[in-house]
PDB file of N, CA, C and O in Angstrom:
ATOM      1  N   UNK A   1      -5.833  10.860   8.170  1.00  0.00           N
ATOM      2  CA  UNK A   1      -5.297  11.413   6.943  1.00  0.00           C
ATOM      3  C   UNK A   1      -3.775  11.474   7.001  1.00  0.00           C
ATOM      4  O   UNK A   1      -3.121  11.132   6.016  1.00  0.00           O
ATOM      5  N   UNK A   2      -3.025  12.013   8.424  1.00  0.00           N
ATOM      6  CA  UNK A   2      -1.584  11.535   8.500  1.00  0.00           C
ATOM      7  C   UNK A   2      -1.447  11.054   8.170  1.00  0.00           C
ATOM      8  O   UNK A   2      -0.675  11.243   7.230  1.00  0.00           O
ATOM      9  N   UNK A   3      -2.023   9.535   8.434  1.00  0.00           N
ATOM     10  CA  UNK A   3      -1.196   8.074   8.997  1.00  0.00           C
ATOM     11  C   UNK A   3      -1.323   7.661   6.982  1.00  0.00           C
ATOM     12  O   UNK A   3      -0.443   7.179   6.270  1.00  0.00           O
ATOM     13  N   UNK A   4      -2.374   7.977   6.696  1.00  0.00           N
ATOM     14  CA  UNK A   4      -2.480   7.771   5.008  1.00  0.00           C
ATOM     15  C   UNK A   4      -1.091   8.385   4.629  1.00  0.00           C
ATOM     16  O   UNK A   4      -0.053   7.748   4.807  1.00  0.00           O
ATOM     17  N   UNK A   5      -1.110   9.610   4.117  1.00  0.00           N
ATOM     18  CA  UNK A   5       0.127  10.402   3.553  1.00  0.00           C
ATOM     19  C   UNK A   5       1.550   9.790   4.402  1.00  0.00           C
ATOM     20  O   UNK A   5       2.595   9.546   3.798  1.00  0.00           O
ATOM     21  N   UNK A   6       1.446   9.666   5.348  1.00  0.00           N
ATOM     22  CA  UNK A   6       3.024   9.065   5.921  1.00  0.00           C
ATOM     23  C   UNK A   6       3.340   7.334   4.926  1.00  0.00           C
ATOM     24  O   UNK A   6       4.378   7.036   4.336  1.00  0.00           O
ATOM     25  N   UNK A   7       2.038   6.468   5.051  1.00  0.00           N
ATOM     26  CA  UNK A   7       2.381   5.671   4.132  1.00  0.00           C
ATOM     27  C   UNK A   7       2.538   5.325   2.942  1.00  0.00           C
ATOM     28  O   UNK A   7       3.055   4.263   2.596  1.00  0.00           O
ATOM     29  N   UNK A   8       1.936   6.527   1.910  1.00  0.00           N
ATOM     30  CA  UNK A   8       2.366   6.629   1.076  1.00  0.00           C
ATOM     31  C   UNK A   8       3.609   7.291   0.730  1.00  0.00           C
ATOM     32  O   UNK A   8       4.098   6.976  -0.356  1.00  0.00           O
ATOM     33  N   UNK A   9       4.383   8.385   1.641  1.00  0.00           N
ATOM     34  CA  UNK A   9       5.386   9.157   1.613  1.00  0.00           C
ATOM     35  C   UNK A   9       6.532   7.620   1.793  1.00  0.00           C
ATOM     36  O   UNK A   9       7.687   7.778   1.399  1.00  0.00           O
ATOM     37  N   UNK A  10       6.230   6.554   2.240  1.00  0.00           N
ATOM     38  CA  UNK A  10       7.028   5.518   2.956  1.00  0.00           C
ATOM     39  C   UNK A  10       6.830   4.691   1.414  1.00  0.00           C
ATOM     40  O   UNK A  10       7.707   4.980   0.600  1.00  0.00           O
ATOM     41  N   UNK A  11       6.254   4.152   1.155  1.00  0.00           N
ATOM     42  CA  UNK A  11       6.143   3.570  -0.350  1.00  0.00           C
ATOM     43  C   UNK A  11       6.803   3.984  -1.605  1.00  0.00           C
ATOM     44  O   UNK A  11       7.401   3.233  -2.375  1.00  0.00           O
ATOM     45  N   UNK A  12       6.612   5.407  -1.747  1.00  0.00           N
ATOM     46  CA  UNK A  12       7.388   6.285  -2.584  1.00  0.00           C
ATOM     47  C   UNK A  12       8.830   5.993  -2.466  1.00  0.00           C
ATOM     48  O   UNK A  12       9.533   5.561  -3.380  1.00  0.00           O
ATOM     49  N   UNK A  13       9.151   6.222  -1.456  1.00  0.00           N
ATOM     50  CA  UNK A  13      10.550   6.563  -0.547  1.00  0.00           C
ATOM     51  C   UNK A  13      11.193   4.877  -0.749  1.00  0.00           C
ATOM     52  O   UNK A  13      12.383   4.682  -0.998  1.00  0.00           O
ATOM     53  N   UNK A  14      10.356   3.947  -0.619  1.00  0.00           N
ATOM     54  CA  UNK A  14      10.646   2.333  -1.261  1.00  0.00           C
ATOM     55  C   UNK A  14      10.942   2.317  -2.473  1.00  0.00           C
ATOM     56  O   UNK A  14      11.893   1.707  -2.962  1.00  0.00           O
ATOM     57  N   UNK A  15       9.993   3.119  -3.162  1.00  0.00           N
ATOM     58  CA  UNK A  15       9.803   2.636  -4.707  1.00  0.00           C
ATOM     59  C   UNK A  15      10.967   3.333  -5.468  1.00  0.00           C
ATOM     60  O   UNK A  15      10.665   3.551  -6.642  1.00  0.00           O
ATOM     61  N   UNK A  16      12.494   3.832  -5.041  1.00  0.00           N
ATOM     62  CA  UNK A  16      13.295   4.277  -5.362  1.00  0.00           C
ATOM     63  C   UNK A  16      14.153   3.621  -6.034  1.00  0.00           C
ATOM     64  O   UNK A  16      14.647   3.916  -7.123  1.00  0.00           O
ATOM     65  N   UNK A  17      14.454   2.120  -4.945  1.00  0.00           N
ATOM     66  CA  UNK A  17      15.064   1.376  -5.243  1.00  0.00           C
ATOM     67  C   UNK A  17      16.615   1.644  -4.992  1.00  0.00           C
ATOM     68  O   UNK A  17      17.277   1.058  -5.848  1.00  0.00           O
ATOM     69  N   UNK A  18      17.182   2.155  -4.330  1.00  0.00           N
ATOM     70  CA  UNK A  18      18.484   3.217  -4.189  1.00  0.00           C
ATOM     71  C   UNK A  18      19.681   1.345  -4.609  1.00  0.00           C
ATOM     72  O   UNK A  18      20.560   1.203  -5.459  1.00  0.00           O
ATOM     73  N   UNK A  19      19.260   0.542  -3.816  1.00  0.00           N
ATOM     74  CA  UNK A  19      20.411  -0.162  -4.257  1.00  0.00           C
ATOM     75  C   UNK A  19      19.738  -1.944  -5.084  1.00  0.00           C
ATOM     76  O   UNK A  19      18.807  -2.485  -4.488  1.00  0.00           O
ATOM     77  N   UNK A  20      20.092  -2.383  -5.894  1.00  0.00           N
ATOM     78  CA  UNK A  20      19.447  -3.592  -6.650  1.00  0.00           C
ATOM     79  C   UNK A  20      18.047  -3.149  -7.548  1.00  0.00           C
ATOM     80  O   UNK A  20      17.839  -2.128  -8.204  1.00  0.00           O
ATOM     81  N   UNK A  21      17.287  -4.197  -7.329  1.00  0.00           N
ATOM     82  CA  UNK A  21      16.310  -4.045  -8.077  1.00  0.00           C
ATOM     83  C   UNK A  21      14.934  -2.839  -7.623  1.00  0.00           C
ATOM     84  O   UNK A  21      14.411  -3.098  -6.540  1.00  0.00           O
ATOM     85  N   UNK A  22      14.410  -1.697  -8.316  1.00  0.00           N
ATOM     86  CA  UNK A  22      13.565  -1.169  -7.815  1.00  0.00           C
ATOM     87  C   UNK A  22      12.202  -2.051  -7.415  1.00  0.00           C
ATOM     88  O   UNK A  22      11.639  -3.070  -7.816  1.00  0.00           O
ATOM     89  N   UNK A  23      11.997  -0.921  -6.262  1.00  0.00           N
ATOM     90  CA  UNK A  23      10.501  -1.447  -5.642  1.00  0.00           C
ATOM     91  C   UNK A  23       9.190  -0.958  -6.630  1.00  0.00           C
ATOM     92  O   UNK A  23       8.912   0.237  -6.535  1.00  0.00           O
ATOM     93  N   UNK A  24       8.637  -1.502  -7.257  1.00  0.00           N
ATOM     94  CA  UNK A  24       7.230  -0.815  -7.622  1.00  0.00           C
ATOM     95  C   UNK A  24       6.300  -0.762  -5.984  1.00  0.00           C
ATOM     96  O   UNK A  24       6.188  -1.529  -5.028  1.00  0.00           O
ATOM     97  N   UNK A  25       5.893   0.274  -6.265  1.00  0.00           N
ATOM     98  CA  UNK A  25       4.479   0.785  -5.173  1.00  0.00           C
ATOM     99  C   UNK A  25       3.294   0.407  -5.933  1.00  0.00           C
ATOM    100  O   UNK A  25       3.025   0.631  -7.113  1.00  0.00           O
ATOM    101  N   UNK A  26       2.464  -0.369  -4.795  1.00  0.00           N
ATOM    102  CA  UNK A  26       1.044  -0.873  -5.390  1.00  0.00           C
ATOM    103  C   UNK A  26       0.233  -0.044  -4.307  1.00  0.00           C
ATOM    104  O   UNK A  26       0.906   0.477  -3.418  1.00  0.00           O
ATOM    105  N   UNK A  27      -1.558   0.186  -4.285  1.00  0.00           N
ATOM    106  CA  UNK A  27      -2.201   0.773  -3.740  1.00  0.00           C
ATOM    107  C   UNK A  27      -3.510  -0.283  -4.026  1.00  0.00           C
ATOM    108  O   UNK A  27      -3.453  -0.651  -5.200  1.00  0.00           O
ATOM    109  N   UNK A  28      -4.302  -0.691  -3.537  1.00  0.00           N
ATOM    110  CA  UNK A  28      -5.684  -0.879  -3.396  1.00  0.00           C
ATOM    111  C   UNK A  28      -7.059  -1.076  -2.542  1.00  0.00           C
ATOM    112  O   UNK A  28      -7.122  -1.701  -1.484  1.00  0.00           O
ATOM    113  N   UNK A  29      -8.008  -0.511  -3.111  1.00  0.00           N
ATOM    114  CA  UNK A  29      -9.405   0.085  -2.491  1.00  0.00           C
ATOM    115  C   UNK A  29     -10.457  -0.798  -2.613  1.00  0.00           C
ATOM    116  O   UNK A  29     -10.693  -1.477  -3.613  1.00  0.00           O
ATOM    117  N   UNK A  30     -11.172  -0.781  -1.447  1.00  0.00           N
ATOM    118  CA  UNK A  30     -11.966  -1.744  -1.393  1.00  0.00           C
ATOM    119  C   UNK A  30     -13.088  -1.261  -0.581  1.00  0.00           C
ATOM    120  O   UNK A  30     -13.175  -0.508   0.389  1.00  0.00           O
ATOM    121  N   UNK A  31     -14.147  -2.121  -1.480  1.00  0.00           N
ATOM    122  CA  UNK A  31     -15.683  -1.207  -0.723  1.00  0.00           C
ATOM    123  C   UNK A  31     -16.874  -2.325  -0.375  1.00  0.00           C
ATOM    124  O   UNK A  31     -17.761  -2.292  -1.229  1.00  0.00           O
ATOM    125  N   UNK A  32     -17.030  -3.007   0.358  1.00  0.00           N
ATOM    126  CA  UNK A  32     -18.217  -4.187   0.829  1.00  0.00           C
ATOM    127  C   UNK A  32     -19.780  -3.215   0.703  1.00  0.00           C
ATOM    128  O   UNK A  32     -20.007  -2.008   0.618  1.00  0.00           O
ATOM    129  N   UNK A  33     -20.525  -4.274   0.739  1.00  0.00           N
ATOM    130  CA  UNK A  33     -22.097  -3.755   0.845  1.00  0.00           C
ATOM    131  C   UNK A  33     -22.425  -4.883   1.651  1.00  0.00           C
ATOM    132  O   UNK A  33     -21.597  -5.711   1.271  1.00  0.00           O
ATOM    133  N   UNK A  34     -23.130  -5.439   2.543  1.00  0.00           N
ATOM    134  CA  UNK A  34     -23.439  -6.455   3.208  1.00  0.00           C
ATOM    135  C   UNK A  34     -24.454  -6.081   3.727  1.00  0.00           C
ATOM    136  O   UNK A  34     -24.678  -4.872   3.783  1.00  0.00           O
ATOM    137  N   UNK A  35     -25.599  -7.260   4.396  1.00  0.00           N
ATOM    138  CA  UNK A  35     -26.659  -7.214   5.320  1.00  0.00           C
ATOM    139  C   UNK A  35     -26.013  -6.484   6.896  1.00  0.00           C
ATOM    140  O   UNK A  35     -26.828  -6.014   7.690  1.00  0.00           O
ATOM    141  N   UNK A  36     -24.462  -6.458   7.227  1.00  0.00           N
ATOM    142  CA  UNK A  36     -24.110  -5.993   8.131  1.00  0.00           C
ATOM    143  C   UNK A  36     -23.748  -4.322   7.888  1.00  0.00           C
ATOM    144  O   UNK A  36     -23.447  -3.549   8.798  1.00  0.00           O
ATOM    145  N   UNK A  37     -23.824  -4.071   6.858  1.00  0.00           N
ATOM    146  CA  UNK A  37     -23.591  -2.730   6.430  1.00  0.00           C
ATOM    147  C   UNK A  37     -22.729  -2.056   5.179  1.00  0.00           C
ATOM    148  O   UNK A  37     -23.161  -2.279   4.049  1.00  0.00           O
ATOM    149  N   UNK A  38     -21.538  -1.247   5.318  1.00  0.00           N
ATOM    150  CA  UNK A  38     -21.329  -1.106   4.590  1.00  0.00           C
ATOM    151  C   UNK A  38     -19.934  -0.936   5.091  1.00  0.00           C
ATOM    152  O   UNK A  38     -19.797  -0.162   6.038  1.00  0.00           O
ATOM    153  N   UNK A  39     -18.460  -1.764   4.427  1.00  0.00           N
ATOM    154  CA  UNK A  39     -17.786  -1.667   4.725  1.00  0.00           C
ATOM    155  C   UNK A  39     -16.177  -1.451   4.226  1.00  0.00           C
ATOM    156  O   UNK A  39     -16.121  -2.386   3.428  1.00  0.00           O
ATOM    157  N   UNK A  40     -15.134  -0.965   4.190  1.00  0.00           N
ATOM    158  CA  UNK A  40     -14.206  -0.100   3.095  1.00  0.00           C
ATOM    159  C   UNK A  40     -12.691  -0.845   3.293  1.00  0.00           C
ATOM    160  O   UNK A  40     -12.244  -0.215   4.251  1.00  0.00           O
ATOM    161  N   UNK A  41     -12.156  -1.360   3.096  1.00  0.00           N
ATOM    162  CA  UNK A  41     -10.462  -1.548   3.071  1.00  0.00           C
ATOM    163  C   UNK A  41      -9.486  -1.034   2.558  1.00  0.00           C
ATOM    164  O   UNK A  41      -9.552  -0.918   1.334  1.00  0.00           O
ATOM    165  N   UNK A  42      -8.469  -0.630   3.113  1.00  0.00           N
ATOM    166  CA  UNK A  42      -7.255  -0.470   1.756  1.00  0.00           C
ATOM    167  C   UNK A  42      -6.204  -0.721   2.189  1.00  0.00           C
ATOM    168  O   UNK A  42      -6.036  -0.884   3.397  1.00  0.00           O
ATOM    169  N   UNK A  43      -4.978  -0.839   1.065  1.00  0.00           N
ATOM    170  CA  UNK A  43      -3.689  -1.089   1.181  1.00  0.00           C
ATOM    171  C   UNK A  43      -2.877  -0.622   0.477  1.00  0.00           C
ATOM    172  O   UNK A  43      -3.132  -0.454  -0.715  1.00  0.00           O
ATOM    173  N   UNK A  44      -1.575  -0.255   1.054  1.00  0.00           N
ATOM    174  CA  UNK A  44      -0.375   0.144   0.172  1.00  0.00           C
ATOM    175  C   UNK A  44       1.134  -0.877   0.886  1.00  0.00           C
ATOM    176  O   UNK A  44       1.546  -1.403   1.920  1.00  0.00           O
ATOM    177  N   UNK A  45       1.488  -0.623  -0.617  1.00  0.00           N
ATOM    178  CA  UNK A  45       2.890  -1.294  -0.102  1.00  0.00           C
ATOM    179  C   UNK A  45       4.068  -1.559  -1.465  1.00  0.00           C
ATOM    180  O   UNK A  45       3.867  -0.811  -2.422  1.00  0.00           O
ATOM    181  N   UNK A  46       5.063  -2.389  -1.588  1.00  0.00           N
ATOM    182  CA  UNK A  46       6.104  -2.029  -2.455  1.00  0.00           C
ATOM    183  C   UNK A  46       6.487  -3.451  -2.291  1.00  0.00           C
ATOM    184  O   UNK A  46       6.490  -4.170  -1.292  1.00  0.00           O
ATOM    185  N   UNK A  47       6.949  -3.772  -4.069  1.00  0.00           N
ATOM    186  CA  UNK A  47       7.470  -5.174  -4.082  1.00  0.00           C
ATOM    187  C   UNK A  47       8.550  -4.982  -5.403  1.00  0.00           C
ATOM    188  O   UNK A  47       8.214  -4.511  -6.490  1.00  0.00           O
ATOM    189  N   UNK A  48       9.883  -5.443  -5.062  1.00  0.00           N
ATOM    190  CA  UNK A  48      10.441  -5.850  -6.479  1.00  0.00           C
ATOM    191  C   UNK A  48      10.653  -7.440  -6.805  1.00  0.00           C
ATOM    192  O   UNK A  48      11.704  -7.851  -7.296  1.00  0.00           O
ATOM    193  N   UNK A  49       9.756  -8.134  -6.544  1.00  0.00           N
ATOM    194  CA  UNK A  49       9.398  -9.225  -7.589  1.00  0.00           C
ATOM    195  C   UNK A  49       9.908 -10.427  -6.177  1.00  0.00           C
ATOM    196  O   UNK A  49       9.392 -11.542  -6.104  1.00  0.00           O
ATOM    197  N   UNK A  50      10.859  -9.991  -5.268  1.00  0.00           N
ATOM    198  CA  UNK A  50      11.425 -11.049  -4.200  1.00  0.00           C
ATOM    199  C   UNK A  50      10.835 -11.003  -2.891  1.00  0.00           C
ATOM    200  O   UNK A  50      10.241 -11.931  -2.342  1.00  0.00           O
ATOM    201  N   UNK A  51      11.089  -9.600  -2.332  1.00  0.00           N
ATOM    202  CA  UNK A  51      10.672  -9.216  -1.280  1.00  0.00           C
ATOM    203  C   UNK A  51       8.984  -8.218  -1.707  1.00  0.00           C
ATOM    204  O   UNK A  51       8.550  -7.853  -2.800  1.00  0.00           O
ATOM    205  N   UNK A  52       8.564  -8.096  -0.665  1.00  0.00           N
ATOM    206  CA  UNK A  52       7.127  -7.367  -0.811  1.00  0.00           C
ATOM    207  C   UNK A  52       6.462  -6.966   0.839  1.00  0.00           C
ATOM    208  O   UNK A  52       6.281  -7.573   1.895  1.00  0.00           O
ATOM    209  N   UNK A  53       6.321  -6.057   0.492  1.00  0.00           N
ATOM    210  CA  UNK A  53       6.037  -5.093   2.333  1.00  0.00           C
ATOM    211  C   UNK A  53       4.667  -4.710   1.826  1.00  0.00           C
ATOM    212  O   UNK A  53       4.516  -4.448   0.632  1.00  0.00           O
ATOM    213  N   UNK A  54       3.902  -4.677   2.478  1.00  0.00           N
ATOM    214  CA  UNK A  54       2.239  -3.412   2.524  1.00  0.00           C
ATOM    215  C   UNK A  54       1.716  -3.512   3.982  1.00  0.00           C
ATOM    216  O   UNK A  54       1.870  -4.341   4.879  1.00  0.00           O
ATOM    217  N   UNK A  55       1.042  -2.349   3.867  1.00  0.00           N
ATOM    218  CA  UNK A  55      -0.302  -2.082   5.025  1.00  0.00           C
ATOM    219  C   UNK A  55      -1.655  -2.388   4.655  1.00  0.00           C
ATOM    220  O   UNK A  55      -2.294  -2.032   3.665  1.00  0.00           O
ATOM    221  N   UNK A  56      -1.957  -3.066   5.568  1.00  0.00           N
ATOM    222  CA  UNK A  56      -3.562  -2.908   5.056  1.00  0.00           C
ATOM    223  C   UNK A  56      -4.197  -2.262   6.208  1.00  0.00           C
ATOM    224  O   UNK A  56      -3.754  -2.417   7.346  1.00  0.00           O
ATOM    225  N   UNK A  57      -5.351  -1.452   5.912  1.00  0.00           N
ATOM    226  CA  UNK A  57      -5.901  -0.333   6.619  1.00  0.00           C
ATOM    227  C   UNK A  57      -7.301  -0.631   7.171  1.00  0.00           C
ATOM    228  O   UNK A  57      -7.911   0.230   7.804  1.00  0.00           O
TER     229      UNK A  57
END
């Protein structure tokens, strides 16, 4: 649950944009069903249209 809130506190803290173009913050969730079980992804991260950073989890 840290390591969640620290990367979103880090995305935010991107999505400021302090010098050029702002960063938008993106987030997305992901949920599998498979014969192997059942399985979840996610990601956050920040792009202004050139550069683009995320985590995937």
């Amino acid at each position: 649950m840290k390591r969640i809130a620290l990367i979103l506190t880090i995305a935010a803290l991107a999505g400021c944009g302090a010098d050029g173009a702002p960063f938008t913050p993106n987030a997305s969730l992901g949920l599998s069903v498979g014969s192997g079980g059942v399985s979840t992804d996610a990601s956050v991260g920040a792009s202004n249209g050139t550069v683009s950073v995320g985590v995937g989890i």
